[in-house]
C-alpha positions as CSV (number, residue, x, y, z in Angstrom):
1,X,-32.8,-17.4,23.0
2,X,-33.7,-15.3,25.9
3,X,-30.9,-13.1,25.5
4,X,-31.8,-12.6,22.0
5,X,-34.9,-12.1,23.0
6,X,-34.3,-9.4,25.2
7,X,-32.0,-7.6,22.7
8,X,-35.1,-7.9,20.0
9,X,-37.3,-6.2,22.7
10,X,-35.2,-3.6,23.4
11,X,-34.3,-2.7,20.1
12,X,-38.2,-2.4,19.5
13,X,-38.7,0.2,22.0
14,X,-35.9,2.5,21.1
15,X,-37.2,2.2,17.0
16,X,-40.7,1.0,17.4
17,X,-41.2,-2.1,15.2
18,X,-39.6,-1.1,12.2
19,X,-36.4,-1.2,10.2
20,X,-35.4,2.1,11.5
21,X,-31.3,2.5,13.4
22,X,-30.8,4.2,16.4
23,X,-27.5,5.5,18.0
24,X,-28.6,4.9,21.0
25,X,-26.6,1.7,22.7
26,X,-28.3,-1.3,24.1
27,X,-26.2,-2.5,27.1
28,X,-26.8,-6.0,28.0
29,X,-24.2,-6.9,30.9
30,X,-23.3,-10.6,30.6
31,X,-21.4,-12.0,33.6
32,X,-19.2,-14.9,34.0
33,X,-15.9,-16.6,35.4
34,X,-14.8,-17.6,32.2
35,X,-15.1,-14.6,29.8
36,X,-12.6,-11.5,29.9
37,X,-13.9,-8.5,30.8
38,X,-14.8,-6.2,27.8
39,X,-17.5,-4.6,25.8
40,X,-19.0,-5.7,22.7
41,X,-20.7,-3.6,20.1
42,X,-22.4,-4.8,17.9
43,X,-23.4,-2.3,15.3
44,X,-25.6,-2.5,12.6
45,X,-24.4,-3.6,9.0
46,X,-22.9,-1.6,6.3
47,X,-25.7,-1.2,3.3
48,X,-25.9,0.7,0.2
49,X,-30.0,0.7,-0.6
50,X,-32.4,1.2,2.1
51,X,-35.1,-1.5,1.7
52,X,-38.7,-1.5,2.3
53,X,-39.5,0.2,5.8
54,X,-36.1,2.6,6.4
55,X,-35.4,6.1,5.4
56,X,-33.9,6.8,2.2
57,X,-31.0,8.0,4.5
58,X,-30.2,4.7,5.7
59,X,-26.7,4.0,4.7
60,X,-25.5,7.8,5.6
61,X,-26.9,7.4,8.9
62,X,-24.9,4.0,9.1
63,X,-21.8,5.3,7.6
64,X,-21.2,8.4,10.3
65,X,-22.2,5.7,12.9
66,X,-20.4,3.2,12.5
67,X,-17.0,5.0,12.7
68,X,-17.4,6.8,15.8
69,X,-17.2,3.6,17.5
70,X,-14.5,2.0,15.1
71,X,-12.1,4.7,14.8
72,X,-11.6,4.8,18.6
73,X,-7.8,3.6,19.4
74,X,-8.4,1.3,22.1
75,X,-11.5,-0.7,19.7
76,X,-10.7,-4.4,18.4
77,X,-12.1,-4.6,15.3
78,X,-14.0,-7.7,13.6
79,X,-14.1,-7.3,10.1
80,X,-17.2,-9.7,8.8
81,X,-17.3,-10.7,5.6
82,X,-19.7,-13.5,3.7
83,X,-17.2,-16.3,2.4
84,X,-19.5,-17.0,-0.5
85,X,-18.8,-13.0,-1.4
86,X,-15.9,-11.8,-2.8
87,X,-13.6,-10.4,-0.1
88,X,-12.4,-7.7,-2.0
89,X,-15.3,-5.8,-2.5
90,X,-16.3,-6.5,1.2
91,X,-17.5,-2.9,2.9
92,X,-16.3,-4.1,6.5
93,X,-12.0,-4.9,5.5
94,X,-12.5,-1.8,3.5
95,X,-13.8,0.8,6.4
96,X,-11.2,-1.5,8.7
97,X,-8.3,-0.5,6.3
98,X,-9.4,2.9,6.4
99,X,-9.7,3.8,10.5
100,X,-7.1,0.9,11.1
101,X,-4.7,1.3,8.2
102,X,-1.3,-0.7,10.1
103,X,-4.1,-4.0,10.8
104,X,-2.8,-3.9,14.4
105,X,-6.1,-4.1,15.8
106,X,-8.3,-6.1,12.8
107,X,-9.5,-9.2,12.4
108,X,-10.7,-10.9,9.8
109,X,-13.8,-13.1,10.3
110,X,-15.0,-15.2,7.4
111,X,-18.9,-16.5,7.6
112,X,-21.6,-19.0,6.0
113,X,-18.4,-21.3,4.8
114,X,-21.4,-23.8,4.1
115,X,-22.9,-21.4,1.6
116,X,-19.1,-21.3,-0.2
117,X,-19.5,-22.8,-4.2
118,X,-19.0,-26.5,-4.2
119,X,-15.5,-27.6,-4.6
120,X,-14.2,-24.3,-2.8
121,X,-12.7,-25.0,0.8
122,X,-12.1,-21.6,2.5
123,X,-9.0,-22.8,4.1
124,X,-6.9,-23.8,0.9
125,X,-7.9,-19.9,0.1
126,X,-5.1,-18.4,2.2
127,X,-5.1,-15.1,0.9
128,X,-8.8,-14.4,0.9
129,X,-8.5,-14.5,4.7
130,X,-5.4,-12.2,5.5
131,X,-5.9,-8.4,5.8
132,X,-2.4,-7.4,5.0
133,X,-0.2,-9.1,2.9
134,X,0.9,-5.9,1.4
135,X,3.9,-3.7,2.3
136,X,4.5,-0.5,3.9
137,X,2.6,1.9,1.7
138,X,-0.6,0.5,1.8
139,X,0.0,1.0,5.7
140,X,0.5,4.7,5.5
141,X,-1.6,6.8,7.6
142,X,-4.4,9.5,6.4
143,X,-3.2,12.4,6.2
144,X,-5.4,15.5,6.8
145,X,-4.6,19.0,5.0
146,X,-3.1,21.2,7.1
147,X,-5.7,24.0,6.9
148,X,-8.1,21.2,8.6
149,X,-5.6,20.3,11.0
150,X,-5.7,24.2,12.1
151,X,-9.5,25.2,11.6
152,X,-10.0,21.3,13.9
153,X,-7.7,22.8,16.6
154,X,-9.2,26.7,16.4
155,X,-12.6,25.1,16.9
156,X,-11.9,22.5,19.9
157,X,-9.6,25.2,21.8
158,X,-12.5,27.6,21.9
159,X,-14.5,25.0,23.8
160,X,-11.9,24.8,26.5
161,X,-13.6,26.2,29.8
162,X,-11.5,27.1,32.9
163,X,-11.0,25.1,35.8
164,X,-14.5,25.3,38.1
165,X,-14.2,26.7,41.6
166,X,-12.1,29.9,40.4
167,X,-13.8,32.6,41.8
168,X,-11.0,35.3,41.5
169,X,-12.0,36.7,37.8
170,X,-8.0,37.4,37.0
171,X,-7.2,34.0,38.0
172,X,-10.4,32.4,36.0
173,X,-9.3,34.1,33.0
174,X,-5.3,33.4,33.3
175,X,-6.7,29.9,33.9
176,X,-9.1,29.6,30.9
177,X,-5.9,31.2,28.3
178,X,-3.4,29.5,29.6
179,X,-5.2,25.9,29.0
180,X,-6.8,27.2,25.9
181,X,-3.2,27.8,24.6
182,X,-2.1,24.3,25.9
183,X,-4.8,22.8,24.2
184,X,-3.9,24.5,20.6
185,X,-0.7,23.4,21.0
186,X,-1.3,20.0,21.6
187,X,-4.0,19.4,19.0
188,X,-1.8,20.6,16.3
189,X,1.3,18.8,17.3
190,X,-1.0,15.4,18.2
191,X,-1.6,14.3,14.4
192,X,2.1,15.4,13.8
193,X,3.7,13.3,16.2
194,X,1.3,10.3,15.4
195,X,2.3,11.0,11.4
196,X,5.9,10.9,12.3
197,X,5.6,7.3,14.1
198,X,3.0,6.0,11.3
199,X,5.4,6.5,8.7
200,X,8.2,4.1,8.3
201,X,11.9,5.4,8.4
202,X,13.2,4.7,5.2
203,X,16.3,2.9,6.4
204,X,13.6,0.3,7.8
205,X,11.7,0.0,4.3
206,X,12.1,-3.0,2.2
207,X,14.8,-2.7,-0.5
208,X,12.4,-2.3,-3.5
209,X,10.5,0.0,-1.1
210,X,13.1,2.0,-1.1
211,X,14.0,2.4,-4.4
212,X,10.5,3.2,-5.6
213,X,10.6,6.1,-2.9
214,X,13.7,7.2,-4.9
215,X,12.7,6.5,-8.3
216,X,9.0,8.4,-7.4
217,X,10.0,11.8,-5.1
218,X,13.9,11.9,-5.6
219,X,16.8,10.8,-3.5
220,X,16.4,12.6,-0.2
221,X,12.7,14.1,-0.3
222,X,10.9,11.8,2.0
223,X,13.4,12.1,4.6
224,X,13.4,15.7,3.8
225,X,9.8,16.4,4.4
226,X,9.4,14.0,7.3
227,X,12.0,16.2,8.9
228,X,10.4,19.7,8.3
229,X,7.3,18.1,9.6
230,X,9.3,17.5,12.4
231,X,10.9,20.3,12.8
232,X,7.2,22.3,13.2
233,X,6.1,20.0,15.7
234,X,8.7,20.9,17.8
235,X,8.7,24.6,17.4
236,X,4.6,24.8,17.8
237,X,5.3,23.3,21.1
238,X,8.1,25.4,22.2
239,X,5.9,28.9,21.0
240,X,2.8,27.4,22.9
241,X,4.8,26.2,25.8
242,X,6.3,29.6,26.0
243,X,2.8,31.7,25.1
244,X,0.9,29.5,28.3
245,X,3.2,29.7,30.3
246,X,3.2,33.9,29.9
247,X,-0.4,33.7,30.0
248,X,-0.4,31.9,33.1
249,X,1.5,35.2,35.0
250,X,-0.7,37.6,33.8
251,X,-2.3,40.3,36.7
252,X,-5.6,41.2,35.6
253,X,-8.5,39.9,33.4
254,X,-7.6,42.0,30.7
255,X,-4.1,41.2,30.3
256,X,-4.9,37.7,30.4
257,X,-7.2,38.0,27.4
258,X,-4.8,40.2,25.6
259,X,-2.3,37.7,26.3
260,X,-4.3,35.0,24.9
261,X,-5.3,36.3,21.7
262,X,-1.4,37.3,21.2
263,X,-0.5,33.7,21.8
264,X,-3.4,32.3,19.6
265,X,-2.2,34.2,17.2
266,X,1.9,33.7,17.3
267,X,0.8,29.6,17.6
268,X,-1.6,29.9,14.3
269,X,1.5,32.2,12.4
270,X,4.5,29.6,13.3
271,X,2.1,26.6,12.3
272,X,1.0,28.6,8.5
273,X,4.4,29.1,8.5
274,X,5.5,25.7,7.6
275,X,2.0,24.2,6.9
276,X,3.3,23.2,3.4
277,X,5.4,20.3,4.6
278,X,2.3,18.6,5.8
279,X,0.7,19.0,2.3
280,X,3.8,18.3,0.9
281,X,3.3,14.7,3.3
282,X,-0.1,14.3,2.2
283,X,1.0,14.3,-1.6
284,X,3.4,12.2,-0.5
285,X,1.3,9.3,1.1
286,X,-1.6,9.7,-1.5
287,X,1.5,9.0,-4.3
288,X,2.9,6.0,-2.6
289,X,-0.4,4.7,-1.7
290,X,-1.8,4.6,-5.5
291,X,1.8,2.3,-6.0
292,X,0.6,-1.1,-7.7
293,X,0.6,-4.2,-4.7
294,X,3.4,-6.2,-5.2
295,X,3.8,-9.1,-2.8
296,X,7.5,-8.4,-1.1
297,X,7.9,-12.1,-0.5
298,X,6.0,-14.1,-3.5
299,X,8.0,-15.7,-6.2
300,X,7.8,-13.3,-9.1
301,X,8.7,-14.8,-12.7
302,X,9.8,-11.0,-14.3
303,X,10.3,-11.0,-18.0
304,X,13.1,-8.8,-19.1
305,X,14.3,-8.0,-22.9
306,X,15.2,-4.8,-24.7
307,X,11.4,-2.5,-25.8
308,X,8.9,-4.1,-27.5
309,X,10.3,-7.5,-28.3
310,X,7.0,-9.0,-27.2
311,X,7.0,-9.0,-23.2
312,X,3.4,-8.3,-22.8
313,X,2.2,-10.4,-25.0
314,X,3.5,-13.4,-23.4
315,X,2.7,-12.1,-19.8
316,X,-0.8,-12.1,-20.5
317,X,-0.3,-15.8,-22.6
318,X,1.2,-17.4,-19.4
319,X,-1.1,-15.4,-16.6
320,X,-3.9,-17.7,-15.2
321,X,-6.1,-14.7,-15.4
322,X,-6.4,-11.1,-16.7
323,X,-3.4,-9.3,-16.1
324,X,-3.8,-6.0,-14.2
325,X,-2.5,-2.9,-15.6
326,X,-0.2,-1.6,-12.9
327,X,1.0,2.3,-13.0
328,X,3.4,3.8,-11.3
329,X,3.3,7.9,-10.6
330,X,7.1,8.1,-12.7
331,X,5.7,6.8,-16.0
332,X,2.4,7.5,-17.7
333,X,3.3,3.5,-19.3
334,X,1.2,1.0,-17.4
335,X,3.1,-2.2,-16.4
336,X,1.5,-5.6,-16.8
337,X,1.2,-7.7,-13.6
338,X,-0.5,-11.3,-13.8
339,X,-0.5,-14.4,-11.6
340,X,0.3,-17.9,-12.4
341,X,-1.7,-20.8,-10.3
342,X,0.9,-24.0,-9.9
343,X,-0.3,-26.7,-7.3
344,X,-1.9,-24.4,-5.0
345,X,0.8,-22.4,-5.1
346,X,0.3,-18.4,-6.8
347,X,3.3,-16.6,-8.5
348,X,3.4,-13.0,-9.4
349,X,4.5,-12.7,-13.4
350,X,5.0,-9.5,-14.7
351,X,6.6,-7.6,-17.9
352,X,9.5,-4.7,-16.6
353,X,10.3,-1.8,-18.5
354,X,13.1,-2.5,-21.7
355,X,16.3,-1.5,-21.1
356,X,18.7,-0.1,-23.6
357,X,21.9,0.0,-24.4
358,X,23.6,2.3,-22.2
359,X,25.5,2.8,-18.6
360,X,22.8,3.0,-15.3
361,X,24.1,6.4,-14.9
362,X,22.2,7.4,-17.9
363,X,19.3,5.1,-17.5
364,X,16.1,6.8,-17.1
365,X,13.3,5.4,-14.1
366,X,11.5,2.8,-16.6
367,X,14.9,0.9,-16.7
368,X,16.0,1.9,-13.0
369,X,12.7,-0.2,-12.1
370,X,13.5,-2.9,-14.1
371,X,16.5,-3.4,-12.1
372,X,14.9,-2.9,-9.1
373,X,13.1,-5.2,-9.7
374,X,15.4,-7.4,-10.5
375,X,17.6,-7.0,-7.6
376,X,15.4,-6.9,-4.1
377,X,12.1,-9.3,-5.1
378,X,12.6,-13.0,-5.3
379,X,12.6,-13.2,-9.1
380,X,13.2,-16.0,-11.8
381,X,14.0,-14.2,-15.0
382,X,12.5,-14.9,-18.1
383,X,14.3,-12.9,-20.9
384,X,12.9,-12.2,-24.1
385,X,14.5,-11.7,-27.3
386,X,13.3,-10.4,-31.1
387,X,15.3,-11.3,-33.7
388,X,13.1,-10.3,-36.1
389,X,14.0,-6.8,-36.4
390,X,10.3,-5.2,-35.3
391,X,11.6,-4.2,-31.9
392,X,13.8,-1.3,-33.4
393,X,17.0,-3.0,-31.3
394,X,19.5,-4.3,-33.7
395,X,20.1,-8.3,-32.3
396,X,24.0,-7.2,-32.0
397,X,22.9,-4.8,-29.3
398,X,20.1,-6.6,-27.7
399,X,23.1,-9.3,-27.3
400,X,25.5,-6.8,-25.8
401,X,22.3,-6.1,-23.0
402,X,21.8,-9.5,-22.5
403,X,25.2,-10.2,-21.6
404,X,25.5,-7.4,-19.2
405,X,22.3,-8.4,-17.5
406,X,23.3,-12.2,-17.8
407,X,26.7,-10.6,-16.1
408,X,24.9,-9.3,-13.3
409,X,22.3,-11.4,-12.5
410,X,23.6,-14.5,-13.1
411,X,22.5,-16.2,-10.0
412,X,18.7,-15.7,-11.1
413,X,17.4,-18.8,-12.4
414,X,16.8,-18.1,-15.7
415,X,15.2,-19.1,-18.9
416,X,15.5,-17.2,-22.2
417,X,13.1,-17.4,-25.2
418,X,13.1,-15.7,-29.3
419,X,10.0,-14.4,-30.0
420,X,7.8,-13.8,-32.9
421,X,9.6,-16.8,-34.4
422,X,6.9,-16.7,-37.2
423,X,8.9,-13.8,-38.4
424,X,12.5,-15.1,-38.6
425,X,13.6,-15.5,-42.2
426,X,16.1,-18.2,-43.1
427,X,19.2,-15.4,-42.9
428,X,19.3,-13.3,-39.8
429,X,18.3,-9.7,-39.9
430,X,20.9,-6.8,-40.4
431,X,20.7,-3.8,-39.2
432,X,22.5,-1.1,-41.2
433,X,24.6,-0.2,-38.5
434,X,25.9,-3.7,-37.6
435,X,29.0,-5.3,-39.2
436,X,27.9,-8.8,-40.7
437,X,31.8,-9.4,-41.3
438,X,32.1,-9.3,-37.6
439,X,34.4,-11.9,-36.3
440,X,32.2,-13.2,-33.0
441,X,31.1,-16.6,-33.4
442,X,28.7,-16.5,-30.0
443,X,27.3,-13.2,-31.9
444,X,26.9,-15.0,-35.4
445,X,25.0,-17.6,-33.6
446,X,23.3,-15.2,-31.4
447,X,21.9,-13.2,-34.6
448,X,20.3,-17.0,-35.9
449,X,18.9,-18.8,-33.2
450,X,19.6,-16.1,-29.9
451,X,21.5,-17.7,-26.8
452,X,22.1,-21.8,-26.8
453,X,19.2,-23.5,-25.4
454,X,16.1,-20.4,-26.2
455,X,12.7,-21.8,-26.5
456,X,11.4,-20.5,-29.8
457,X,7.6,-19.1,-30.0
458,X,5.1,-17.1,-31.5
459,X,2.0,-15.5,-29.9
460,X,0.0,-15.9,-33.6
461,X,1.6,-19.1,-34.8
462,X,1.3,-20.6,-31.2
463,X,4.6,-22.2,-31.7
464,X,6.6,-22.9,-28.7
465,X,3.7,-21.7,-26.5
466,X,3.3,-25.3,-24.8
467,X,6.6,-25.9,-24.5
468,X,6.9,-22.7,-22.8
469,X,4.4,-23.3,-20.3
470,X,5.8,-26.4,-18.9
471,X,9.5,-24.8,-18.5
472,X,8.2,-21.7,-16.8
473,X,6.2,-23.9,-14.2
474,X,9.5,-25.9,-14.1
475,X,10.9,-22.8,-13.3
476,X,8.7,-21.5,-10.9
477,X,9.0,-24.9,-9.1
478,X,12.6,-24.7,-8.9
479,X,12.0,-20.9,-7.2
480,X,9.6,-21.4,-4.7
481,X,12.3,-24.6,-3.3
482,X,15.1,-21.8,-3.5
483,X,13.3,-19.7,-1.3
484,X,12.2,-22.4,0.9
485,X,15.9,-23.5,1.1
486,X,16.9,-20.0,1.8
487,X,14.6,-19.4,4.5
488,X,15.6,-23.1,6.3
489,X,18.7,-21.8,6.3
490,X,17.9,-18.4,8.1
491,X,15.6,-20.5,10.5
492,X,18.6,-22.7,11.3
493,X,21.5,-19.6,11.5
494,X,19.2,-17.8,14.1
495,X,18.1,-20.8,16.3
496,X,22.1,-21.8,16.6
């Protein structure tokens, strides 16, 4: 109470008594034998509408406050969020993601659990509490345009005094370009060098990772720019190196200065040079940032088929929710992604692109995601077949897909299911271009009732919907222990 007290008083004489902010700090020094030693800030909260008693300018005095003490490196952050608010519209994990984008230095902190709705527990809630469950993209760092990188470096270096005590006005001034030069240098090549660690080495990436990096900027273009960025880090530092250090041996005042604005410029003309790579890097990480959050490691029930035999339809019949509409920057066709809630236990579900029939080599990205998809996340397959003709795929070739994919991915567990069974007539539909003297039975029977053992439905009849729903969660059950069996096994390989 006293301390509290104290802090109340002293925040009255540095605003009066109102509702006012000030940037000034309150230190309050709190000794003991059993705390560590560190500092604590604790800075006033993040609002949108100033109330009754502060300036209209509240929030944007907040707002260029409150990062000036967050966005230092050596900070711990504690991201504090209401549990009986919804945690992804909370202001403090977003400003965290921001300034601390890999989470090495965020906490989550989760408050009034007693105001939470009744019949909510906090801690069966795992995912409201955790900061990053997402992979490497939403991790990459901000990248600033390249013309700010330079004016942010032109302004700080002309701040840089010489060394005090020089009293020889030559020396002063060889003194003063030389570390003026060494500063340019370095404040251009700092974000550089931080940008090169912050983003991952492809080789490192997850699978899927990879392949949307592929499928999005072409084989070879991240590494390709990464390296160009490289390659201007290190030749800034060997022209500024080299500029200083001729600075540095100057014999007069005026040389000095002469040599100074020679070397200011050479630095500024190498780094304009190849300032596109770093806006080519900024394109990049604003790209792979807007990629739709998938969970690498949650079981994912994908639903595959040839186009429009219905995929949609049924992702948004067996998602517990809304489905999201997820885009990717290679398509302009949003991609349905929904969740499925089974004993406490979320799945991703989500529709892929159809494939056709036709070799990978002349697949375009739609279909090269689908099998992406397919073969680096942890997914059960549910594959979907119209034999009704409204898909535009005759059934002898959405057969001939289905067997390739079967083929391939044959250690998925699987379920397949005929759609829009309302539609099915009593003899199966013929395109013009298929033989119906044909001698395949498994085709014959394929064209009737699709592959042995299909769940028949329909989205307007409802048919088959119920039916459905308990095999998928079958399904998903059988997953989520294949993953868990998978993972024992890893646990047990590494600790022998």
């Amino acid at each position: 109470a006293l301390v509290r007290k104290e802090i109340q008083d002293e925040t009255d004489r540095q605003t009066g008594k109102s509702k006012h902010i000030s940037s000034v700090p309150i230190h309050l020094s709190i000794y003991s034998p059993n705390v560590v030693n560190l500092t604590l800030i604790d800075l006033p909260g993040l609002t949108k509408v100033a109330i009754e008693g502060q300036p209209e300018s509240i929030a944007e005095d907040i707002e260029s406050m409150v990062p000036s003490y967050v966005e230092k490196p050596n900070s711990i952050i504690l991201a504090i969020s209401p549990a009986n608010q919804d945690i992804a519209t909370s202001d403090a994990i977003k400003l965290a993601r921001e300034l601390d984008p890999s989470g090495d230095r965020t906490f989550g902190v989760l408050t009034k659990l007693d105001l939470m709705d009744k019949g909510t527990n906090a801690l069966d809630d795992k995912s409201s509490a955790k900061l990053d469950t997402v992979g490497a993209f939403q991790k990459l760092p901000m990248v600033m345009p390249s013309v700010d990188i330079l004016h942010s470096a032109l302004r700080k270096t002309k701040r840089i005094l010489p060394t005090k005590g020089i009293a020889n006005i030559a020396k002063r001034e060889r003194n003063r370009g030389a570390k003026q030069l060494d500063a340019l240098m370095k404040e251009l090549v700092v974000p550089l060098r931080m940008y090169l660690e912050d983003f991952p080495k492809k080789k490192c990436l997850h699978p899927y990772e990879r392949s949307l990096i592929e499928l999005t900027l072409g084989d070879g273009n991240y590494e390709g720019v990464l390296g160009k960025v490289d390659a201007l880090r290190k030749k800034v530092i060997l022209v500024g190196k080299e500029h200083a250090s001729f600075c540095a041996k100057s014999l007069s005042k005026r040389e000095a200065e002469e040599r100074l604005i020679v070397g200011m410029k050479r630095i500024e003309e190498v780094f304009n040079q190849e300032a596109k790579s770093i806006d080519d890097l900024l394109h990049i990480a604003k790209t792979l940032r807007a990629m739709p959050v998938v969970d690498l490691e949650t079981p994912t029930l994908c639903l595959v088929g040839a186009p429009n035999v219905g995929k949609s339809s049924l992702v948004r019949t067996l998602s517990t929710g809304k489905p999201e509409v997820c885009n990717y920057p290679f398509t302009t066709r949003g991609i349905l992604m929904g969740h499925i809630v089974l004993n406490y236990q979320t799945f991703q579900v989500t529709d892929t692109p159809g494939l056709l029939k036709r070799c990978d080599e002349d697949r375009n990205n739609l279909e090269k995601l689908t099998l992406a998809v397919l073969s680096h996340l942890p997914t059960a397959i549910l594959y979907v077949h119209d034999l009704s003709g409204e898909c535009g795929i005759s059934p002898s070739d959405q057969f001939l897909i289905y067997k390739e994919i079967k083929e391939r991915f044959g250690d998925h567990l699987w379920l397949d299911v005929v759609s829009k069974c309302d539609l099915l007539e009593k003899s199966p539909v013929l395109f013009i271009t298929e033989n119906e003297n044909l001698d395949h039975v498994e085709l014959t029977s394929y064209r009737k009732l699709g592959p042995d053992g299909a769940i028949h439905v329909s989205i307007k009849s409802e048919a088959g919907l119920n039916e459905l729903r308990v095999r998928v969660h079958e399904l998903l059950a059988s997953q989520m222990a294949k993953i868990t069996s998978q993972e024992d096994k890893e646990e047990n390989l590494v600790s022998t």
